[in-house]
N, C-alpha and C positions, 0 to 999 in steps of 0.2 A: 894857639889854635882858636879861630872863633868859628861858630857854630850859628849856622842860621836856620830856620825850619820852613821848607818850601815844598808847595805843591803844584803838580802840574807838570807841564812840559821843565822845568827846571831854569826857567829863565826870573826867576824871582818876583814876578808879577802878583802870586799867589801865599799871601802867609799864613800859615798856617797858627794855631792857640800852642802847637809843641815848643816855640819856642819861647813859651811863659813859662816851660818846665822847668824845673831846680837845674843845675849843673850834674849832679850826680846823675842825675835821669837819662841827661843826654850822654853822661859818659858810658853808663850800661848799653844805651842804644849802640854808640859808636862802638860799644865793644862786642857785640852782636850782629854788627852790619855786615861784614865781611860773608855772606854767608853762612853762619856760625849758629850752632844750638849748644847751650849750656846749662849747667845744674846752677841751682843758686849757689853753691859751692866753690864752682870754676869761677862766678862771676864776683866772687867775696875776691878770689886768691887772686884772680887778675887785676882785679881794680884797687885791692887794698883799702876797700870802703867798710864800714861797720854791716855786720849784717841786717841791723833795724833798718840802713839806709836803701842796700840793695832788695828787701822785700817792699820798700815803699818806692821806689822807682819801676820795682816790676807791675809794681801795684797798678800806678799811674800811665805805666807804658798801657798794660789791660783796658784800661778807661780809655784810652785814645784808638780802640784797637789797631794798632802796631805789632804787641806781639801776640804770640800766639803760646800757650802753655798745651804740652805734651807730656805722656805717662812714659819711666825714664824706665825701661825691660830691666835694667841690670840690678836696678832699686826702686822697687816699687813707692819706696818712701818719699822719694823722690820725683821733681819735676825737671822736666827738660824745658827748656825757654830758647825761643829762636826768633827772629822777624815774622812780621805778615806781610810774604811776597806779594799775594794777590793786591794790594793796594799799591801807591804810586809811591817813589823813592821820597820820604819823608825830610831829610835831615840833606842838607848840599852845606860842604868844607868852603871857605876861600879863605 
């Protein structure tokens, strides 16, 4: 899979600094993309990454604002992490 980071209407004219991010970073994103909110929990078990990794991709996904962090009802101890729709499709597959 290669991963490019594009902004705009999605014709690749526009590059975006996301894709200076680590691999890991983009793989949290891609696993987020879908429509998807998760705990840093879900996003350790699905990706199989160290959790030092997945708090410092959440980190840097925060810095680019992409996502967006929300209080999780069911565990307050806990964060739910999801995309930030209001911005433009960040990340295009070819």
């Amino acid at each position: 899979m290669i991963v490019f980071a594009v902004i705009g209407n999605g014709n690749g004219t526009d590059v975006s600094n996301i894709e200076h991010l680590p691999p890991s970073t983009k793989l949290v994103y891609m696993i987020l993309k879908p429509n998807r909110q998760m705990t840093q929990k879900d996003i350790i078990r699905e990706t199989y990454l160290p959790a030092r990794t997945v708090r410092y991709a959440l980190s840097r996904l925060k810095e680019k604002k992409v996502l967006i962090e929300r209080l999780y009802f069911v565990d307050a101890r806990q964060s739910l992490y999801g995309l930030n729709r209001a911005g433009p499709d960040m990340i295009r597959q070819t």
